[in-house]
C-alpha positions, 0 to 999 in steps of 0.5 A: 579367090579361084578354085579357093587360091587367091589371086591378083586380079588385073583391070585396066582400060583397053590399051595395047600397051597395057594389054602386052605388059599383062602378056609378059606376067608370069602365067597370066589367065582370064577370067570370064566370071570376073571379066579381068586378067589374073596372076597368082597372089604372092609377094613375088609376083606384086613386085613383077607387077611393079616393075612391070608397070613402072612409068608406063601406069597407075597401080591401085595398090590400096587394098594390098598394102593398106593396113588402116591403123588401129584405133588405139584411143577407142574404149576397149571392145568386148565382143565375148558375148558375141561368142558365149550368146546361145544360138539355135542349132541351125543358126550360122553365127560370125565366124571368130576371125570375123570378131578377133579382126574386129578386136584387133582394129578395135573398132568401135562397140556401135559399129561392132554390133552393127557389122555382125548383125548384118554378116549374121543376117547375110550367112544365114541368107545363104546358109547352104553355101559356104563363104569362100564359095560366095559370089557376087550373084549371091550377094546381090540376091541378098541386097535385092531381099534387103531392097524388097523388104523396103529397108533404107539406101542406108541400111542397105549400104552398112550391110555392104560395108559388113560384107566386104569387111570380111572378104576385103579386110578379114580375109585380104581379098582386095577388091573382092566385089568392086561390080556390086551396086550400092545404093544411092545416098538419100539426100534429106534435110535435118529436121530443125525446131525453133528457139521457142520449142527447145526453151519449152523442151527444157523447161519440161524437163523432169529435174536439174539433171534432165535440163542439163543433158537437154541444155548441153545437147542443143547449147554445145551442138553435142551428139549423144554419145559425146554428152555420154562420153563427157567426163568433169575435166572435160568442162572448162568453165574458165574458157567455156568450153566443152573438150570432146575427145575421140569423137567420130573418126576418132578426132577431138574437138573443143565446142561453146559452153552456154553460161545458162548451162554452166549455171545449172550444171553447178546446181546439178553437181551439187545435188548429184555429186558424180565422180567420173563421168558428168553424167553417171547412171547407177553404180557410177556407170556411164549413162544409158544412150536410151536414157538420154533419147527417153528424156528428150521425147518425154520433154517434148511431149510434155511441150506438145511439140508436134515434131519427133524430137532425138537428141540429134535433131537439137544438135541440127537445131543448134547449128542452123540457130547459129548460121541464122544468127550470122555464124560463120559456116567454117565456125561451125563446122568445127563446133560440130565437128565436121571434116568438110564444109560439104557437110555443114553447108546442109544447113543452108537449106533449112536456116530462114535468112536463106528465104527471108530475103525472097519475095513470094510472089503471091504477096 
């Protein structure tokens, strides 16, 4: 955006060529605040571009035609409370094509919250600034707050993803804040306790339904929000396997039953009688994301296991339990659900046949 107009911006390495094509676009300008050349943003002079460019250079067209597909098989979003919660009056909330943008991508109810929270947090950061009139500097101001504050890279990466969704997705800036620094990703390894600790977990589990929820999230590798989202066909008790659907990234997968937790989950029906989800809390609703992680810390204290036990730490558990035990990392990879065998390779650092074959000098 210059003088509230939105233009295409043009950056390239120094190239003569290059330079002289830009020459011959229709009322070509530059931009010191930007650093880059620019013309008017239309249909017309896109096609220019085009044309222009046509065998003599790579154009990055992603962010003009891009238009990432929605995702029609995520439950539907509701973010009326964003709008009816009541604010104090200085209080600058998300702009509604901010929420109706986020609806119509139908993006998911975790990431919803997180994105408005974090653009809340930002707006109100510059209050006495309108957004069209936000630049880089004032961005980077609010990340150097976020910084002082001692917030996580990862923190301050999604409050990134929360601004560039409005200027880049809401309003189709492309590129709008390419030169913002992100953070670098820390690199730590998954905390993984040992066989022995999730047996004692599960036996100091409150009734049957609390042991098959600890069962399923180590047994199958589950994340929570998959233990939450199953359903009773999802079971497959003849094959035993669990069918995930619409996992993260939107992807399905199928993962290994242990015949101990088919066992107590027949013992678990019987006593519960759930009807729709496997685990149901009350009214038959879905159960509680908060109710899952209170069982597994409960257990945990109870087993004196001197770790901070999440339910994501037995998901890394089962995976490094099975690369220890010989599994293969591709196999793996599709239990868990990963895209890359990048991800699942993690592993490798914590499983204890990486060092058993290592001779400690001091022996």
């Amino acid at each position: 955006m210059i003088n509230n107009t939105k233009m295409i911006g043009i950056k390239f390495f120094p190239d003569r060529l290059i330079q002289n094509l830009v020459k011959g676009l229709p009322n070509p300008k530059w931009s010191l605040q930007y650093n880059m050349a620019y013309i008017a943003n239309t249909k017309e002079n896109l096609s220019i571009i085009f044309l222009t460019f046509k065998g003599n250079a790579w154009i990055n067209y992603n962010k003009f035609f891009a238009n990432r597909p929605i995702n029609i098989d995520n439950e539907k979003v509701d973010v009326t409370w964003f709008r009816n919660r009541k604010t104090v009056p200085e209080y600058r909330t998300c702009p509604e094509e901010y929420l109706l943008k986020l609806e119509l991508k139908r993006y998911a109810d975790s990431t919803v919250k997180t994105y408005v929270t974090f653009f809340e947090t930002f707006i109100n950061f510059h209050k006495d600034i309108g957004l069209h009139e936000i630049g880089e500097n004032e961005i980077r101001e609010f990340l150097q707050h976020l910084i002082q504050k001692n917030h996580s890279n990862s923190y301050v990466n999604q409050a990134i993803n929360a601004i560039k969704f409005y200027y880049e997705i809401v309003l189709n800036m492309p590129n709008r804040f390419y030169e913002i620094e992100r953070p670098r990703k820390q690199s730590k390894l998954p905390t993984v306790i040992s066989r022995e600790e999730i047996l004692s977990i599960i036996e100091n589990t409150n009734n049957i339904k609390h042991r098959c929820i600890v069962e399923l999230l180590y047994g199958s590798g589950l994340r929570r929000s998959e233990l939450l989202n199953l359903k009773l066909e999802d079971i497959d008790s003849k094959r035993m396997l669990i069918f995930i659907k619409d996992s993260k990234g939107n992807k399905d997968r199928q993962t290994i039953l242990s015949k101990t937790a088919l066992a107590d989950l027949r013992l678990y029906f019987k006593e519960y009688r759930p009807l729709t989800y496997l685990f149901e809390g009350k009214n038959g609703q879905k159960y509680s994301g908060a109710s899952v992680l209170k069982i597994v810390k409960t257990a945990a204290e109870k087993a004196n296991i001197r770790v901070n036990v999440s339910p994501h730490i037995l998901r890394h558990s089962f995976a490094t339990h099975l690369l220890e035990s010989g599994t293969d990392l591709r196999q793996i990879q599709v239990l868990l659900g990963h895209g890359s065998t990048k991800t699942t390779e993690i592993y490798t650092y914590v499983a204890t046949n990486t060092f058993k074959t290592i001779k400690n000098p001091l022996d």
